[in-house]
C-alpha positions in Angstrom: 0.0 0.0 0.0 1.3 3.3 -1.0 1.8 5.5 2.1 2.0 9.6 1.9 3.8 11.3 4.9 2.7 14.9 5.1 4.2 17.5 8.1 1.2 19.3 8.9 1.5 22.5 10.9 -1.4 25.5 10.6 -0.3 26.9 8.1 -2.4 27.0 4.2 0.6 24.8 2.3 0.2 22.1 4.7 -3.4 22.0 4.5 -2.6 22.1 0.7 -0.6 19.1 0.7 -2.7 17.4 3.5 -5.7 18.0 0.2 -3.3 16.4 -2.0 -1.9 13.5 -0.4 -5.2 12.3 0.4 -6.7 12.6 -3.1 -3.7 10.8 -4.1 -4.3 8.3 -1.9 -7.7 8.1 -2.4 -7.0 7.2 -6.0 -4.0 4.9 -5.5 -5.4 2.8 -2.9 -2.6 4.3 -0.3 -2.8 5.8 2.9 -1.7 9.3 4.6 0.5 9.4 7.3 0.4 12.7 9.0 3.8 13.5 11.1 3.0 16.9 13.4 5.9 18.4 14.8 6.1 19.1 18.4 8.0 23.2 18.2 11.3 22.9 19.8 11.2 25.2 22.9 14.1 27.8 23.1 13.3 29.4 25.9 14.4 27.1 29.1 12.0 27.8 32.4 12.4 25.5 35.7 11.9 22.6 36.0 8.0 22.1 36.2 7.2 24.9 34.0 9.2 23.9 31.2 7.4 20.8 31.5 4.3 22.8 31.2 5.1 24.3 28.4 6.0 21.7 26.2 3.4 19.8 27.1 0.6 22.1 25.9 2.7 22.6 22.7 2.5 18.8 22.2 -1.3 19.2 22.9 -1.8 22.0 20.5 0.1 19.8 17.9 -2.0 16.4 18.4 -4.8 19.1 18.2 -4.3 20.4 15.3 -3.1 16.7 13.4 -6.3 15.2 14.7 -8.6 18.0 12.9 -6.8 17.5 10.1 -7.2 13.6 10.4 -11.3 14.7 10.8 -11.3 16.2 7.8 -9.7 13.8 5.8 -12.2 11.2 7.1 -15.3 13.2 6.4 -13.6 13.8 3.2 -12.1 10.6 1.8 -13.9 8.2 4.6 -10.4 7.1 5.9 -8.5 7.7 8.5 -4.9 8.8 8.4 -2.2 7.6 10.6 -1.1 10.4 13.2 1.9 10.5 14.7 3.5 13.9 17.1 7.0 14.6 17.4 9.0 16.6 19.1 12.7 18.3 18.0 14.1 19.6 15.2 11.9 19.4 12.3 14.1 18.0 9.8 15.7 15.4 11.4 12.7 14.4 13.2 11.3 13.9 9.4 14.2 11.9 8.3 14.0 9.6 11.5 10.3 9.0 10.9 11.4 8.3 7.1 14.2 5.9 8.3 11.5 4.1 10.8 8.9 3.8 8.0 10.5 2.6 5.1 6.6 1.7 4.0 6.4 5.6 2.9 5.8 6.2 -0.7 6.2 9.7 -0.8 7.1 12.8 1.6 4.6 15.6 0.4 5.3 19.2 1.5 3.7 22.4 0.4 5.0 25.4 -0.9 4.2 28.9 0.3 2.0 30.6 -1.8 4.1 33.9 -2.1 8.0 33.4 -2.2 9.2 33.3 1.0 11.7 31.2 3.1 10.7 27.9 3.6 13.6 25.6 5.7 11.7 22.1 5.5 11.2 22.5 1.8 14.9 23.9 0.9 16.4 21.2 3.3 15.0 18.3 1.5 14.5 19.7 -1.8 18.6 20.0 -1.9 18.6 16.7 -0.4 16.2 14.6 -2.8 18.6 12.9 -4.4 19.8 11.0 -1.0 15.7 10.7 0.0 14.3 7.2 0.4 11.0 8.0 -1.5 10.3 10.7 -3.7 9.9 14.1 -2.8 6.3 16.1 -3.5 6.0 19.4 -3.7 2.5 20.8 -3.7 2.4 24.6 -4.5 0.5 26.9 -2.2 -1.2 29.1 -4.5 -3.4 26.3 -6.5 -6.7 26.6 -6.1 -8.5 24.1 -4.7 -10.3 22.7 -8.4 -6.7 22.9 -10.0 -5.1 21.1 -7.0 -8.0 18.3 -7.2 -7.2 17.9 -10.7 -3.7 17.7 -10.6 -4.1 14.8 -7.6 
């Protein structure tokens, strides 16, 4: 079975490749994987309320992954595998990737303006060296164009 990993945060170009990896999957018979990423904390409290804090950011992630996992299933009528991380995003990625060799596909969106995007730029230079191929969904397709293109 052919298995898309999307990094889903709030922002529009993950919902945009959340969209397309399911319609993909929808139409390949695969699955979606969705890998939210725990923010690494930089600022360092005592003991118990560092704790606190990244605890509710782990909260507000699983949150937000199992909205999006909602709306997939309202959607597509299946339900996507969630999994929350924390640390740094890109090597948490590539652990997941080395864990789940299963994974057909790592599917990232683009911003819809230009802008600086470090999760797209780090793999995008490192494709080449990926275990599965790399899918970059633009952010500024509309939603019909997007559907089509999946």
């Amino acid at each position: 079975m052919r298995i898309y990993l999307v990094v889903m945060d709030e922002t529009e170009e993950a919902k945009q490749a959340l969209r397309f990896a399911s319609l993909r999957a929808m139409k390949t018979g695969g699955s979606v994987h969705i890998l939210a990423l725990v923010p690494q904390q930089t600022f360092n409290a005592f003991g118990g309320v560092q704790a606190t804090i990244e605890q509710e950011a782990r909260e507000r992630a699983e949150v937000m992954a199992n909205n999006a996992a909602g709306n997939i299933f309202g959607e597509m009528g299946k339900r996507p595998v969630i999994a929350v991380r924390p640390g740094a995003p890109a090597d948490v990625i590539s652990k997941y990737l080395e864990d789940n060799g299963e994974v057909a596909a790592l599917v990232l969106g683009t911003a819809a303006e230009s802008g600086n995007d470090p999760l797209v730029a780090h793999f995008a230079a490192r494709a080449a060296n990926l275990p599965c191929p790399l899918y970059l969904v633009p952010g500024n397709l509309s939603k019909e164009r997007l559907d089509e293109l999946a």
